[in-house]
C-alpha positions in Angstrom: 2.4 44.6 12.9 5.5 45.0 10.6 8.4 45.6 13.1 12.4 46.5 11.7 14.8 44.0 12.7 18.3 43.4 11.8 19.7 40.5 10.7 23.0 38.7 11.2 23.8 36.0 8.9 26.9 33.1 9.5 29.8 33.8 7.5 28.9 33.7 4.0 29.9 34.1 0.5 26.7 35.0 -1.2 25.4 39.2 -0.8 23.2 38.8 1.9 20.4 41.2 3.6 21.2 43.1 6.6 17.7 44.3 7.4 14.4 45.3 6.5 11.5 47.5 7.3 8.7 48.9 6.0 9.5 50.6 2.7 13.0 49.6 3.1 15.6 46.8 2.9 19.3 46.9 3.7 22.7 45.2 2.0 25.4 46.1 4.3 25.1 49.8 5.8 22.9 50.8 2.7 19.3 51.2 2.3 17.5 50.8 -0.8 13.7 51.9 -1.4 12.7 50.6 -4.2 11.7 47.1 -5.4 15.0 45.2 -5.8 16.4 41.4 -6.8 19.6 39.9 -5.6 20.8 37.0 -6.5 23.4 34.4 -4.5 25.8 35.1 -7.0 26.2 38.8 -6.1 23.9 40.4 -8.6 21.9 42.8 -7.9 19.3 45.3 -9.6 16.0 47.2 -9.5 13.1 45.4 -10.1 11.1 48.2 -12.0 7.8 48.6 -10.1 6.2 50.5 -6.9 2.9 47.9 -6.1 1.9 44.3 -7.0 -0.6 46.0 -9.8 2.2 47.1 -11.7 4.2 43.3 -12.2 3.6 41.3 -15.2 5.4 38.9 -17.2 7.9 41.1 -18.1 9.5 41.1 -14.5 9.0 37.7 -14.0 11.0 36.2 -17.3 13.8 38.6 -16.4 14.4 36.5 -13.2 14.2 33.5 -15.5 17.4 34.7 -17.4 19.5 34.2 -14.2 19.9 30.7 -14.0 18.4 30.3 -10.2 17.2 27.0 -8.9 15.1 29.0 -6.9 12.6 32.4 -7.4 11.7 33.8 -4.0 9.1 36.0 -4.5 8.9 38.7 -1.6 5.2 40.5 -2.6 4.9 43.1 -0.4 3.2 43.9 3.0 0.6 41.0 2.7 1.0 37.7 1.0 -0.1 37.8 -2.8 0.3 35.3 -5.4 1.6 36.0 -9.0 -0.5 35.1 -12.4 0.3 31.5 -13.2 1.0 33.7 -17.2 3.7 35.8 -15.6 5.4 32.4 -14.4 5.8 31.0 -17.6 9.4 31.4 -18.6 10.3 30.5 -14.8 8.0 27.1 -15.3 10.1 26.1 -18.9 12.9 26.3 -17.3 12.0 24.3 -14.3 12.9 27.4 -11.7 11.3 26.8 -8.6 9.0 29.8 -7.4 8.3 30.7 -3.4 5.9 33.4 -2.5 6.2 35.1 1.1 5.6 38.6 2.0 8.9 40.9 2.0 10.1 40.3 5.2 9.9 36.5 5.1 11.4 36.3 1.8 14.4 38.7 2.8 14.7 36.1 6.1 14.5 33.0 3.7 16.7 34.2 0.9 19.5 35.0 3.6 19.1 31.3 4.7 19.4 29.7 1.4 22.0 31.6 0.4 24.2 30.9 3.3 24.1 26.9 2.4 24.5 27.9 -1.2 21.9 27.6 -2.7 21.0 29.4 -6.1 18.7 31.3 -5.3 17.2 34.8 -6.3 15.0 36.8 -4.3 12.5 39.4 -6.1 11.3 41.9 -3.3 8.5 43.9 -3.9 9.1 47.9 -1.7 5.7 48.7 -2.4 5.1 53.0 -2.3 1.9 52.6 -0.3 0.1 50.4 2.1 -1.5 48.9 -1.3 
């Protein structure tokens, strides 16, 4: 059972998470609906897809281009794994790749980016229960 909870991260510089429930996740007193990737260093964007069906290589190299240490993958309700092809730019560029479902990612991104870390988290908001 998927249950909202709130989050309260230590004093941090990096954009953190705020929250997170099904269909949802919060920055600050926003909530965004959609698939979305922050990164430690304040970026943030929409990751262009509603289930795991739709991701490809195309989402993945586009993480590649922000000069992470670290991918964590957030892939929905359930735990899925990406395509070891859509992981190829991360792999040349020797950027580490987690997978989690959403909510673990959102709670894992928060915690490296409070020591620093650069890291990126790309969080699947799936439309349906997929």
């Amino acid at each position: 059972m998927h249950r909202n909870m709130k989050l309260h991260p230590d004093t941090a510089s990096a954009p953190t998470i705020s929250g997170y429930g099904v269909g949802w996740i919060g920055f600050g007193s926003e909530r965004v609906h959609a698939s979305t990737v922050i990164d430690s260093s304040g970026q943030r964007f929409d990751w262009h897809c509603d289930a795991f069906e739709q991701l490809g290589e195309d989402h993945f190299a586009r993480l590649a281009e922000l000069g992470s240490e670290l991918v964590i993958f957030g892939s929905g309700l359930r735990l899925r794994f990406p395509q070891a092809a859509w992981l190829k730019t991360l792999i040349e560029r020797r950027v580490g790749v987690e997978t989690m479902d959403t909510q673990a990612a959102c709670r894992t991104y928060n915690i490296l980016a409070a020591e620093g870390r650069k890291v990126v988290a790309a969080l699947l908001i799936e439309r349906s229960a997929g």
